[in-house]
GUDOLUM-39404 format. One line per 8 residues: number of its first residue (from 1); their letters; for each residue z, y, x of C-alpha. Coordinates in steps of 0.02 Angstrom, whole numbers. Last residue first. Example, Ala and Ser with C-alpha at 12.3 -4.5 7.8 and 13.67 -1.06 7.14 Angstrom:
2) sa) 357/-53/684  390/-225/615
END
This chain:
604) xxxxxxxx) 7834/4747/9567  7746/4727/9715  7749/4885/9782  7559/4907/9740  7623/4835/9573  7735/4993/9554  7606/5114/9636  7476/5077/9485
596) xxxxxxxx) 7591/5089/9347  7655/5224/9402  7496/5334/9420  7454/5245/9254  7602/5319/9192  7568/5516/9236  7382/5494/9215  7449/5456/9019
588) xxxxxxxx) 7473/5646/9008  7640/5716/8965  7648/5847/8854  7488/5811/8816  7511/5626/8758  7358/5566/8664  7341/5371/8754  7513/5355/8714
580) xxxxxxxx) 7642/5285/8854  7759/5139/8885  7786/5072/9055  7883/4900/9064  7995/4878/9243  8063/4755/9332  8186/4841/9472  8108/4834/9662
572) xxxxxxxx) 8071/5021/9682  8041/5085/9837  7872/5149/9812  7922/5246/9684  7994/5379/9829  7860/5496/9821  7792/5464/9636  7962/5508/9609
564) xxxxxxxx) 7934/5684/9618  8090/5805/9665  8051/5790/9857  7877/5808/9844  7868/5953/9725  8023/6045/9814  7916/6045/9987  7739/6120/9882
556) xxxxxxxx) 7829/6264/9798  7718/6395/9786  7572/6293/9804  7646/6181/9672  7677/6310/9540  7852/6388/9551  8021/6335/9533  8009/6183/9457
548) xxxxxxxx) 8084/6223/9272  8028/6390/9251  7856/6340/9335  7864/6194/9252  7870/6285/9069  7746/6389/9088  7594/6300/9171  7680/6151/9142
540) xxxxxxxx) 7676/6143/8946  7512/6060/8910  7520/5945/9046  7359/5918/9145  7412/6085/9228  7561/6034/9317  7565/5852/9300  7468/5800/9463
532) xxxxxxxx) 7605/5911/9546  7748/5830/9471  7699/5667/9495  7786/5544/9385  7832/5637/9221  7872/5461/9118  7799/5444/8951  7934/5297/8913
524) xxxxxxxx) 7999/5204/9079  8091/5051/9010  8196/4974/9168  8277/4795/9204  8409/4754/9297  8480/4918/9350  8590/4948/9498  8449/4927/9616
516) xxxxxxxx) 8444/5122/9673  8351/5293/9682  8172/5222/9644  8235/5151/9512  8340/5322/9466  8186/5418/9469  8078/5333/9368  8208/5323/9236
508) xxxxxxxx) 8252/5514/9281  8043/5548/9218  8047/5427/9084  8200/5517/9002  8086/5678/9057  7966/5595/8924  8045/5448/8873  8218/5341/8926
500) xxxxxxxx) 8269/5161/8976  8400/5096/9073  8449/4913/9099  8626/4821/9159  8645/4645/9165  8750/4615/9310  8882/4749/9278  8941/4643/9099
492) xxxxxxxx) 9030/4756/9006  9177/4697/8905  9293/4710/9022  9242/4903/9060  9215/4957/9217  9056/4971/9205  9054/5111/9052  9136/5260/9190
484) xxxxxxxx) 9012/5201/9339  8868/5214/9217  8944/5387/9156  8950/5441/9317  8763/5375/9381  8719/5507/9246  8811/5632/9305  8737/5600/9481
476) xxxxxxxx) 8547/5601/9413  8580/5790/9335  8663/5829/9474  8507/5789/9571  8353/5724/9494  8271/5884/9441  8380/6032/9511  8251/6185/9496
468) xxxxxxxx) 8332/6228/9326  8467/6072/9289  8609/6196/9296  8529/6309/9151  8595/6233/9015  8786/6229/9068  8775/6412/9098  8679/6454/8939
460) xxxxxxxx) 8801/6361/8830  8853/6186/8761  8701/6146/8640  8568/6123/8787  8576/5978/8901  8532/6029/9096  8713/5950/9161  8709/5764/9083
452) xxxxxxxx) 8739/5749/8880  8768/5561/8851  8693/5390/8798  8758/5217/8828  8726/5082/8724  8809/4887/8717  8666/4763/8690  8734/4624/8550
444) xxxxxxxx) 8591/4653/8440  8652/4780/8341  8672/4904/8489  8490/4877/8539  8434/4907/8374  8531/5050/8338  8493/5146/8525  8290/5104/8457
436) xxxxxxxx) 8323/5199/8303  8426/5336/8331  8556/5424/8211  8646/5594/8268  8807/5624/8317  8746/5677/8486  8606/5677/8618  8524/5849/8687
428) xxxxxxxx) 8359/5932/8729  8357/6028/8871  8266/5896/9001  8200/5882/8882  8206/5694/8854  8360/5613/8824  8407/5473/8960  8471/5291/8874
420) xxxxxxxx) 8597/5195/8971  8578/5009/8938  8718/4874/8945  8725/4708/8936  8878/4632/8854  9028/4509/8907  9131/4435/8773  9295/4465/8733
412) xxxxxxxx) 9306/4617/8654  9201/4566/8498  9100/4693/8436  9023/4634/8234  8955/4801/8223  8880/4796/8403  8933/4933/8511  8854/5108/8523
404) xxxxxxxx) 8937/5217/8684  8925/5375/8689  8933/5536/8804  9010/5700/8847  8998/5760/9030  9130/5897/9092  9092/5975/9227  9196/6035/9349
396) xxxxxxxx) 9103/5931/9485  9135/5776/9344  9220/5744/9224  9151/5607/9116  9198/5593/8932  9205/5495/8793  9135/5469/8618  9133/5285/8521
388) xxxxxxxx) 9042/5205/8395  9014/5034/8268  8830/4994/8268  8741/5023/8079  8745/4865/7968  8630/4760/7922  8652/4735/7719  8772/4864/7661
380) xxxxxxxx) 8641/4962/7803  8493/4962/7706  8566/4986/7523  8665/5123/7610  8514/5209/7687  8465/5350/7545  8627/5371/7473  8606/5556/7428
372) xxxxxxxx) 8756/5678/7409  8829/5686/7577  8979/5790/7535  9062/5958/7599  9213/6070/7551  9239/6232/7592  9296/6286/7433  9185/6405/7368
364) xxxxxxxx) 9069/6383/7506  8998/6216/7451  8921/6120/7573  8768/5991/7532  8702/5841/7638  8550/5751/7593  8524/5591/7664  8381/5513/7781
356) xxxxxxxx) 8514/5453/7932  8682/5341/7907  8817/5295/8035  8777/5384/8185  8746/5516/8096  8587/5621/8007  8599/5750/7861  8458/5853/7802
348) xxxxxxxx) 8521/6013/7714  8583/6121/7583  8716/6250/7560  8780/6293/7394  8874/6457/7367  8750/6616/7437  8746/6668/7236  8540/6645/7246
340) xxxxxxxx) 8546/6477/7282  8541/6410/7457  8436/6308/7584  8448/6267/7767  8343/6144/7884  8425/6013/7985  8586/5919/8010  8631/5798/8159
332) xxxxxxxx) 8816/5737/8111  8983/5729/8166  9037/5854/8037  9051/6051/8044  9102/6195/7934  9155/6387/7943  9124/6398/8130  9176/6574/8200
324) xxxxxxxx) 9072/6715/8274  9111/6911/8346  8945/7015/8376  9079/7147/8292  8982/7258/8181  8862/7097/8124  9008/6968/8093  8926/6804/8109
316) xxxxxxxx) 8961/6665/8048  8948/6471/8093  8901/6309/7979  8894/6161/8123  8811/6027/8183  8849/5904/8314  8787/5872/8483  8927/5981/8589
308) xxxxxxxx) 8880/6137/8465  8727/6111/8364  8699/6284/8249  8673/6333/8056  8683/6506/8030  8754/6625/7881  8761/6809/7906  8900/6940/7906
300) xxxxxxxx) 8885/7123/7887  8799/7178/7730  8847/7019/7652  8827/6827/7648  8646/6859/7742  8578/6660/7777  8522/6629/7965  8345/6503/7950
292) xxxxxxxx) 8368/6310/7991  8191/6309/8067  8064/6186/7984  8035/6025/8043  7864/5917/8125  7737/6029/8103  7849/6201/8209  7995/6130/8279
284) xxxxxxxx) 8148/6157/8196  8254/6303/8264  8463/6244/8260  8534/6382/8314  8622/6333/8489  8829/6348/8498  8921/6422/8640  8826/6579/8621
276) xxxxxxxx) 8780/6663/8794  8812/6850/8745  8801/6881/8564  8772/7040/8473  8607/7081/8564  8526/7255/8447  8357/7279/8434  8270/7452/8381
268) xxxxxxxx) 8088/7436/8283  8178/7627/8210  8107/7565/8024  8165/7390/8053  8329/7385/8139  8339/7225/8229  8484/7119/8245  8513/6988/8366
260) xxxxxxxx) 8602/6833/8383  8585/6703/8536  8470/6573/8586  8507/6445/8755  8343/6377/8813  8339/6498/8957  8172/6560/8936  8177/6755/8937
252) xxxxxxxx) 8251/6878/8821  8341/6761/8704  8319/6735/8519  8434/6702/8346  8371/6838/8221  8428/6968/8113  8328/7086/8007  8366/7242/7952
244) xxxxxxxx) 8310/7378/7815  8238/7235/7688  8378/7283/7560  8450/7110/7572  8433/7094/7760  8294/6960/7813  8311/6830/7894  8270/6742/8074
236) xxxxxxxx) 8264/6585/8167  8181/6540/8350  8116/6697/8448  8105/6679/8625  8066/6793/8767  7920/6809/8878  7825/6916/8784  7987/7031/8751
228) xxxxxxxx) 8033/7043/8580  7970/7099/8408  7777/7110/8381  7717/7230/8262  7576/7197/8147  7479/7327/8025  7375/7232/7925  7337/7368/7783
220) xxxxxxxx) 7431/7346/7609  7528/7162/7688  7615/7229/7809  7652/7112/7954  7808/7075/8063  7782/6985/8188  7933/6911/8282  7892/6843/8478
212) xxxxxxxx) 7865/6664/8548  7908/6584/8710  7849/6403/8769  7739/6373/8608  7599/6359/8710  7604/6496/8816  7626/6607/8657  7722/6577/8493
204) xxxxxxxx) 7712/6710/8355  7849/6673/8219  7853/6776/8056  7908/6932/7960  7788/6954/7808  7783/7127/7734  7778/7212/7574  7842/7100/7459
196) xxxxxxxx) 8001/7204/7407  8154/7105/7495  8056/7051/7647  7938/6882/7621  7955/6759/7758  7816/6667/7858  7854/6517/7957  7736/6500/8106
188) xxxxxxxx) 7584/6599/8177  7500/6529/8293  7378/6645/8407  7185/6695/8417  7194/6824/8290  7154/6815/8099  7283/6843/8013  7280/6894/7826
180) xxxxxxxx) 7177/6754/7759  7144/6783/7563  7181/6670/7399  7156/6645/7222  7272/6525/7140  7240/6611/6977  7422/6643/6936  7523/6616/7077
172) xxxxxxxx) 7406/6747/7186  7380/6686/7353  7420/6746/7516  7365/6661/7663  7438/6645/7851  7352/6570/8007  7384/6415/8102  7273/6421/8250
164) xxxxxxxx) 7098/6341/8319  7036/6426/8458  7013/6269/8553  7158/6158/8495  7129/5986/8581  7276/5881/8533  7415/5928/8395  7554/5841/8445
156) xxxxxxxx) 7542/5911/8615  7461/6056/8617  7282/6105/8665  7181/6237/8734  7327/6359/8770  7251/6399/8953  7119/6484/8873  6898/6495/8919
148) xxxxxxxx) 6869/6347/8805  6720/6223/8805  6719/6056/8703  6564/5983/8644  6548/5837/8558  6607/5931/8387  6702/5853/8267  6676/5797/8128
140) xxxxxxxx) 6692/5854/7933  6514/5899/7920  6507/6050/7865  6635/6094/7992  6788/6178/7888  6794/6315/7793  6825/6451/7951  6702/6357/8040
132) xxxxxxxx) 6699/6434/8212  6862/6528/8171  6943/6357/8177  7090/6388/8062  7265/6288/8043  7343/6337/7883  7489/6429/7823  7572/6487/7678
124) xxxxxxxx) 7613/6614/7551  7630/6635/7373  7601/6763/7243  7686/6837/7091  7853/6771/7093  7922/6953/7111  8007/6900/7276  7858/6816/7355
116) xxxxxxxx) 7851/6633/7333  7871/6535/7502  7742/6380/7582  7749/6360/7765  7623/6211/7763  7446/6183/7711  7321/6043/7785  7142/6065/7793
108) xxxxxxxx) 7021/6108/7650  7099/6205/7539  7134/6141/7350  7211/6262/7202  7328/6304/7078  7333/6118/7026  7442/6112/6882  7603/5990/6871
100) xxxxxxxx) 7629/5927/6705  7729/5967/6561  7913/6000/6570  8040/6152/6575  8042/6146/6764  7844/6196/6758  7764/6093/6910  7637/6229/6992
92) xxxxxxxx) 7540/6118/7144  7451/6170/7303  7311/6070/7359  7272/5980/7528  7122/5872/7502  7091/5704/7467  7141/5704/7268  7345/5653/7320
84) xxxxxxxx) 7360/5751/7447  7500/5877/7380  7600/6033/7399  7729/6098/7310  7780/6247/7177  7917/6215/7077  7913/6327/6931  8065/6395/6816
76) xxxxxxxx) 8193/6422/6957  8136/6638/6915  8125/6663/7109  8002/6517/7110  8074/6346/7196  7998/6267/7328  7939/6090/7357  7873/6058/7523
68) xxxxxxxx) 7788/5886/7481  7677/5759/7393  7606/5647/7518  7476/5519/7443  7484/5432/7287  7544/5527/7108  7712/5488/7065  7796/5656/7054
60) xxxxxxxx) 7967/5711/7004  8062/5547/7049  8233/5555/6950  8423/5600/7030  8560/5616/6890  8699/5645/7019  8691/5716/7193  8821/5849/7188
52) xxxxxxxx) 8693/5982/7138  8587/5899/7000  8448/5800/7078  8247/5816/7057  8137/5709/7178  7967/5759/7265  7868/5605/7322  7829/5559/7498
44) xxxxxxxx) 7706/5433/7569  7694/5375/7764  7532/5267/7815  7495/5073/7864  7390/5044/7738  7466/4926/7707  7622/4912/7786  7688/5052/7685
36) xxxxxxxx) 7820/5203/7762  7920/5270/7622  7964/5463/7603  8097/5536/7486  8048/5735/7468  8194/5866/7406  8213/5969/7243  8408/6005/7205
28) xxxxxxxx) 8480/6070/7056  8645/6175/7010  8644/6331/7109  8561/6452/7015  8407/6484/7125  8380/6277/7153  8430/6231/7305  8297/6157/7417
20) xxxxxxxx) 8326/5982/7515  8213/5965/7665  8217/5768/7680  8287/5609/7606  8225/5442/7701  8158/5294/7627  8223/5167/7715  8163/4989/7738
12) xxxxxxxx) 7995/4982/7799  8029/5076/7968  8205/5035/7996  8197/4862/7970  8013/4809/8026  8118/4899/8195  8257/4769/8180  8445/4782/8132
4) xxxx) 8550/4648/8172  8625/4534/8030  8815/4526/8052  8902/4364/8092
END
């Protein structure tokens, strides 16, 4: 009998690979390992050194403290990165020839976004800035006093804002001197160079993060444009070679389904190649991953990494044509994107449902592709990863993909509970991609259910958008499908049947209790209970719920009630544990106690 895998397991075991960055000729690779300690109970990272396929792999720094977001100069002679490791946030030289590292120079609050201009002259980055106390509060604390006169006053994640926003630096490689070069009251997220160091082209998010535009910024006298409609979307974008173009993955209003544009720089003219892209660029998520930027091959095809059905994908472009085809894909969950300078290596994180934390590298020349890191194998030779399958529902002329984790040592004769797990989103999207808690409930003996319900992004606008003032109803019945699909199985015991999910998971696990007794036992994560209590205590719902809702609540005051389940929680009779974080602003903690509190009213 297999060992299960446990949470102590997961957390203190592996030591995950991350953002892997090709060196500019092709045959190194600088990524971060990270280890979670007991005591003190924080997450570490070092930089490591590998050659291409994987081999020869040594620990670059050693010093405590997160040591990150190693980048390569133009030249591959200097790795720049950032560190911790003396209190403050510094950025670090590390000559590739040997020697030590070389503090350029300390700032006090986190840095991130860090690129080397083409000449290898200066650097950018980014930095959250209270224009209060542009260096910081004298004091270090905070203030007891909160006033604010914006709706974007905080951000979940991030907590109370105020006017505090990431602005971009430049700083001079050789003395480490640095200037701000933004300074207005908005985010601005991932800075790239263009060909001759002029400008900066970069991400400018608005209604909290909802939409965003592209800024580009020149650098000799601040002159900023903004790219895109204000109520569009801008998620990845490059540079042409010669700096004339730029093409990005967007959309001109909030449909959560990108596709590929191209602007021409000097004329400011845009150019929609794609119409409803079956495939979604992968964008990151601005302190948490970077964006898997497009990669220009050529003057008229570009690189892009996109999720199609839950697993990623290499796709390209062809910029005269708007015309796309995959080059690469793997039942995996990738992130990020790195190359050398010849466009022939092709780096990134690599998640699946058998493995998560590696490095995964494809080369172009051939077309072939290899995780090159073994990151989780010591872990899993030991307890091993739950064994898989994918099916399908169909549905209303839909077809639902899902799931189904099993325990690595499955035995089809027994009889096994079963727990359907709800993504969040309600755009987000399951797939080939590893998950902790769906692991440890497979690998100890509770079978898993998961799947992509109408509203999940990565199949298409169309499909995307069906959820759109539709909260808890096809949504709910696909689910109920693929519960109907799994319960017939011998091996599935109907009786013992749970289902758990966070955020708007929580919201269609409050939903469905209150729907029906099918479930034994539910696990209601960060649930959105009351719509209308939510809308404007969340950070997102004065944008994105009226998108998603229809309206705000006086607007739509019949579809609030009848899509809430604080209206029907009442009768719910299944047992239920509510989990939620005191710091949630997506969605409050109200939202659970409100729960909380009409569950035992009802008794249960």
């Amino acid at each position: 009998m297999t060992s299960p895998l446990t949470p102590e397991t997961l957390v203190y075991g592996l030591r995950p690979a991350a953002d892997p960055q090709v060196s500019p000729d092709g045959t190194r690779l600088a990524y971060t390992v990270s280890t979670t300690e007991r005591e003190p109970g924080k997450t570490l990272s070092q930089v490591w050194l590998a050659n291409i396929d994987g081999t020869g792999a040594r620990e670059l720094t050693t010093a405590p403290g997160r040591n990150r977001s190693a980048r390569w100069s133009p030249d591959g002679r200097t790795l720049a990165f950032l560190s911790d490791r003396s209190g403050d946030d510094a950025l670090y030289l590390l000559p590739m020839d040997g020697g030590e590292a070389r503090k350029l120079f300390a700032f006090h609050t986190a840095m991130a976004d860090v690129a080397w201009s083409p000449d290898g002259r200066r650097l950018v980055f980014t930095a959250e800035i209270d224009p209060a106390h542009p260096a910081g509060r004298p004091d270090g604390k905070a203030t007891y006093v909160r006033v604010t006169s914006r709706l974007d006053y905080k951000q979940d994640n991030r907590g109370y804002l105020g006017d505090t926003r990431r602005q971009v630096f430049v700083a001079s490689a050789e003395t480490g001197e640095h200037r701000q070069v933004t300074d207005d009251a908005v985010d601005h997220n991932f800075p790239q160079w263009s060909p001759d160091g002029s400008w900066l082209a970069m991400q400018v998010p608005n209604r909290n993060g909802m939409c965003s535009q592209l800024r580009l910024l020149r650098l000799s006298d601040g002159e900023a444009v903004d790219i895109g409609p204000e109520m569009g979307v801008v998620a990845t974008w490059a540079w042409a070679p010669d700096g004339a173009r730029i093409v990005f993955a967007g959309d001109t209003e909030q449909t959560w389904q990108t596709d590929i544009f191209l602007l021409d720089v000097a004329g400011r003219e845009v150019r929609r190649l794609t119409d409803d892209l079956q495939c979604l660029p992968a964008a990151g998520f601005p302190t948490i991953e970077p964006p898997s930027q497009p990669v220009w091959l050529d003057d008229a095809h570009v690189l892009f990494h996109a999720v199609r059905a839950g697993a990623s994908g290499l796709w390209v472009v062809d910029l005269n044509t708007g015309e796309y085809e995959q080059i690469e894909g793997s039942q995996s969950l990738r992130s990020g994107l790195s190359t050398d300078d010849a466009k022939r290596f092709f780096a990134q994180g690599f998640s699946s449902l058998d493995g998560t934390g590696e490095i995964h590298v494809f080369d172009r020349s051939d077309g072939s592709s290899k995780v090159v890191t073994r990151q989780s194998a010591p872990v899993f030779a030991e307890t091993p990863v739950a064994g898989w399958e994918r099916f399908d529902v169909r549905r209303d002329g839909f077809t639902i993909e899902a799931w189904l984790l099993k325990p690595a040592d499955f035995d089809a004769s027994k009889r096994y509970p079963v727990v359907l797990d709800v993504h969040g989103g309600p755009n987000g999207y399951y797939g080939f991609g590893f998950n902790a808690i769906q692991q440890v409930l497979a690998t100890n003996d509770v079978i898993t259910v998961f799947s992509n319900p109408r509203g999940s992004s990565s199949y298409g606008r169309h499909f995307t958008r069906q959820v759109a003032s539709d909260w808890g109803g096809e949504d709910y019945h696909d689910l109920m499908a693929v519960v109907d699909a799994v319960a017939t199985r011998p091996y599935v015991d109907e009786q013992r049947m749970g289902i758990y999910g966070y955020s708007y998971g929580g919201y269609m696990t409050a939903w469905t209790i209150a729907q029906n007794d099918r479930f034994k036992a539910a696990v209601c994560g960060a649930p959105c209970f009351d719509l209308e209590s939510m809308f404007g205590t969340s950070d997102i719902s004065h944008t994105f719920g009226v998108l998603q809702w229809g309206g705000a609540p006086h607007e739509q005051r019949e579809w609030y009630a009848t899509h809430s389940p604080s209206q029907f929680a009442h009768n719910t009779k299944t047992p239920t544990l509510i989990i939620h974080g005191e710091a949630d602003d997506r969605c409050p903690i109200g939202q659970g106690e409100q729960m909380f509190v009409t569950l035992k009213r009802a008794g249960v």
